[in-house]
C-alpha positions as CSV (number, residue, x, y, z in Angstrom):
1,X,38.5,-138.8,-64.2
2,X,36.9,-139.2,-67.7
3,X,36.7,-142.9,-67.6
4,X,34.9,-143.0,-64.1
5,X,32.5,-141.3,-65.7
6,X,31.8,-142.7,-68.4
7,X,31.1,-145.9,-66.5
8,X,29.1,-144.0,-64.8
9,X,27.4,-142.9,-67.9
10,X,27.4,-146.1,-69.1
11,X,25.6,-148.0,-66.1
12,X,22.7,-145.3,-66.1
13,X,22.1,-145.6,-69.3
14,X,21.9,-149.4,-69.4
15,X,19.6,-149.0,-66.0
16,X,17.4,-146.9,-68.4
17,X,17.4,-149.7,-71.3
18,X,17.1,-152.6,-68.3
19,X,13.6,-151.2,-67.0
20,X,12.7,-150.6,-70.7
21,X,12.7,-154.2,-71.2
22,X,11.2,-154.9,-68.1
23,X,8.3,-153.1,-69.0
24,X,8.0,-154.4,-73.0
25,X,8.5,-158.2,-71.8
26,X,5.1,-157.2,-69.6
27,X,3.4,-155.4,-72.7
28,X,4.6,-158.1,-74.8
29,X,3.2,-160.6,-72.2
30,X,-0.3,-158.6,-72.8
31,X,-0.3,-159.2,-76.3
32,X,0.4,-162.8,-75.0
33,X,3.4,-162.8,-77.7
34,X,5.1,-165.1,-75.1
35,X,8.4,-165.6,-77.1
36,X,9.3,-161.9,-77.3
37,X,7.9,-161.4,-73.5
38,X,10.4,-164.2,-72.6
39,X,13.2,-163.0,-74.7
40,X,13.0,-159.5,-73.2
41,X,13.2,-160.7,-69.9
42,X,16.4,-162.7,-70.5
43,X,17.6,-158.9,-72.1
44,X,16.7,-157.7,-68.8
45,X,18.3,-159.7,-66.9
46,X,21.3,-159.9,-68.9
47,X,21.6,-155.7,-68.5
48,X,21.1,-156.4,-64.6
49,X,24.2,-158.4,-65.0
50,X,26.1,-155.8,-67.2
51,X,25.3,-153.0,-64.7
52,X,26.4,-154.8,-61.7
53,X,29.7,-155.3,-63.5
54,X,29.6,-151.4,-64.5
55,X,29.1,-150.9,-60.6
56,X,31.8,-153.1,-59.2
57,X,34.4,-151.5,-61.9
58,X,33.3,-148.1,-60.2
59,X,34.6,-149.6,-56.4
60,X,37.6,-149.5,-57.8
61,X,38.1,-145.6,-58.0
């Protein structure tokens, strides 16, 4: 089914972008540029949030 997966698509793909911003939020943090470290983490929990929506649409297939 071509929606199915694309929302598979779609939650790997924001996985990817997720740990992305994980790992700039700790560079960031490095360059002690504490706003942008803090505002990535919010991103990254934000795409958390979007995946586990992506996942629970997904149960029902």
């Amino acid at each position: 089914m071509r929606l199915k997966k694309l929302i598979e698509h779609w939650t790997e793909h924001n996985d990817e972008h997720t740990a992305r911003f994980i790992e700039s939020a700790l560079e960031a943090a490095e360059m002690e540029l504490e706003e942008v470290a803090n505002n990535l983490k919010v991103a990254a929990e934000k795409g958390a949030q979007v995946s586990k929506h992506l996942r629970k649409a997904l149960e029902y297939f």
